[in-house]
C-alpha positions as CSV (number, residue, x, y, z in Angstrom):
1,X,26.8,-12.2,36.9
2,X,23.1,-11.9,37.6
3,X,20.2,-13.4,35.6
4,X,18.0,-11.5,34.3
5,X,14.3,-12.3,35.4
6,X,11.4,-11.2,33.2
7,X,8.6,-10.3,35.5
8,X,5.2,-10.3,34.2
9,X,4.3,-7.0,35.6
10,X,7.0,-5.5,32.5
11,X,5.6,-8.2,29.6
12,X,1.9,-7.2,30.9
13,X,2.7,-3.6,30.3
14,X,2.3,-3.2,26.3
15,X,-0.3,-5.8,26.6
16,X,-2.4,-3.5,28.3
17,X,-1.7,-0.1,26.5
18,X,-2.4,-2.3,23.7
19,X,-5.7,-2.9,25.0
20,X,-6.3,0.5,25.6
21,X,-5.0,1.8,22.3
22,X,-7.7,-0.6,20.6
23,X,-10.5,0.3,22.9
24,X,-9.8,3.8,22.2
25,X,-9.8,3.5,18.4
26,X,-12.8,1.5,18.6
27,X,-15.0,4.5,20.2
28,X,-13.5,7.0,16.7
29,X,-16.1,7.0,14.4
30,X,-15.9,5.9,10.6
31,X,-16.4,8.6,8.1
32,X,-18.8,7.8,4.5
33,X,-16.8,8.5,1.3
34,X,-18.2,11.4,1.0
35,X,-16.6,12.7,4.4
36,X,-13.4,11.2,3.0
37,X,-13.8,13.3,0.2
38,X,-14.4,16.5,1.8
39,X,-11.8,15.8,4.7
40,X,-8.9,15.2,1.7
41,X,-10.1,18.8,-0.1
42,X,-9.8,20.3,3.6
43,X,-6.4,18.6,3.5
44,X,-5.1,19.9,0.3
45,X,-6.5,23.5,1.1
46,X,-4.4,23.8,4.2
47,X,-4.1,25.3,7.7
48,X,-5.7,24.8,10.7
49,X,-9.1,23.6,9.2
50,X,-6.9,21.1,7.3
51,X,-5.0,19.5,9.8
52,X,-7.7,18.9,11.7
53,X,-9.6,17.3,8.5
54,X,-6.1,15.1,8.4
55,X,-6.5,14.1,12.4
56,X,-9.7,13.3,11.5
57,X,-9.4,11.3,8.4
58,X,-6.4,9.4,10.2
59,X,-8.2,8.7,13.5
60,X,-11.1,7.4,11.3
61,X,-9.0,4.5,9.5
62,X,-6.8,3.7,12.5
63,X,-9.1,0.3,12.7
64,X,-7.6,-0.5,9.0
65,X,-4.2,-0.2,10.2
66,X,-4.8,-2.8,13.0
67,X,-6.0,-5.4,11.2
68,X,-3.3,-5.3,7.9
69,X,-0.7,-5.0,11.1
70,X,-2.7,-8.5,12.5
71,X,-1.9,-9.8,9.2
72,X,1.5,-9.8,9.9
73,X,2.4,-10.3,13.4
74,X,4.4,-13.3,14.6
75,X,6.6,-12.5,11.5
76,X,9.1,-10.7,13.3
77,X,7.9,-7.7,14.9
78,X,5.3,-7.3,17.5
79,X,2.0,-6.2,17.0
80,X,2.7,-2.8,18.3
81,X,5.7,-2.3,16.0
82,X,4.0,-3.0,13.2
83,X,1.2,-0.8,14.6
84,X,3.3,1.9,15.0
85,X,4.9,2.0,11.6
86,X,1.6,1.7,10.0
87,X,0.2,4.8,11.8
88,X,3.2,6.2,10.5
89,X,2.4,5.2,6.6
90,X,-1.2,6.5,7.8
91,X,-0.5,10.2,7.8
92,X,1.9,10.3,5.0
93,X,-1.0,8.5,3.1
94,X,-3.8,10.9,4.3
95,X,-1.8,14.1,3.4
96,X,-1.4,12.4,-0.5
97,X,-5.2,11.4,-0.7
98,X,-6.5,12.4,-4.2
99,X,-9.9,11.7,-3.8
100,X,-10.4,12.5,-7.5
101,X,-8.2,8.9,-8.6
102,X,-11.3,7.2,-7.1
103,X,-10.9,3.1,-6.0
């Protein structure tokens, strides 16, 4: 049976789109609280005008999700796991934005 040989051209791979994810959420601009307020009432209102209020209020707080999902790498999922299944509790958490709870 052969061996299987890691090369470093596959490990390099998500390294790299890594890179590139971060780069690219670093160039989205963070919104004031009182965009985050508009953007949820856009939300809860609906259609077009509010999903695009949800893209943006997600794209805007995709830096947050990076660095809780730093928090706890090397515990058993990699970095872009952990990533990915935040982005995931992202949107369900920007559709269910009251802004009137406060922080």
């Amino acid at each position: 049976m052969r061996q299987l040989k890691i090369s470093k051209s596959i490990t390099n791979r998500s390294s790299e789109a890594l890179d590139k994810y971060l780069v690219e959420i670093g160039r989205e601009p963070m919104v004031s609280i009182d965009e985050e307020i508009e953007l949820a009432q856009k939300i809860r209102k609906g259609g077009r005008e509010g999903e695009r209020a949800k893209e943006k209020l997600v794209k805007a707080n995709l830096r947050f999700v990076v660095s809780v999902a730093k928090q706890y790498q090397h515990q058993g999922l990699s970095l872009t796991d952990l990533i990915d299944e935040g982005n995931i509790g992202l949107v369900k958490a920007a559709e269910k934005f009251d802004e009137t709870r406060g922080f």
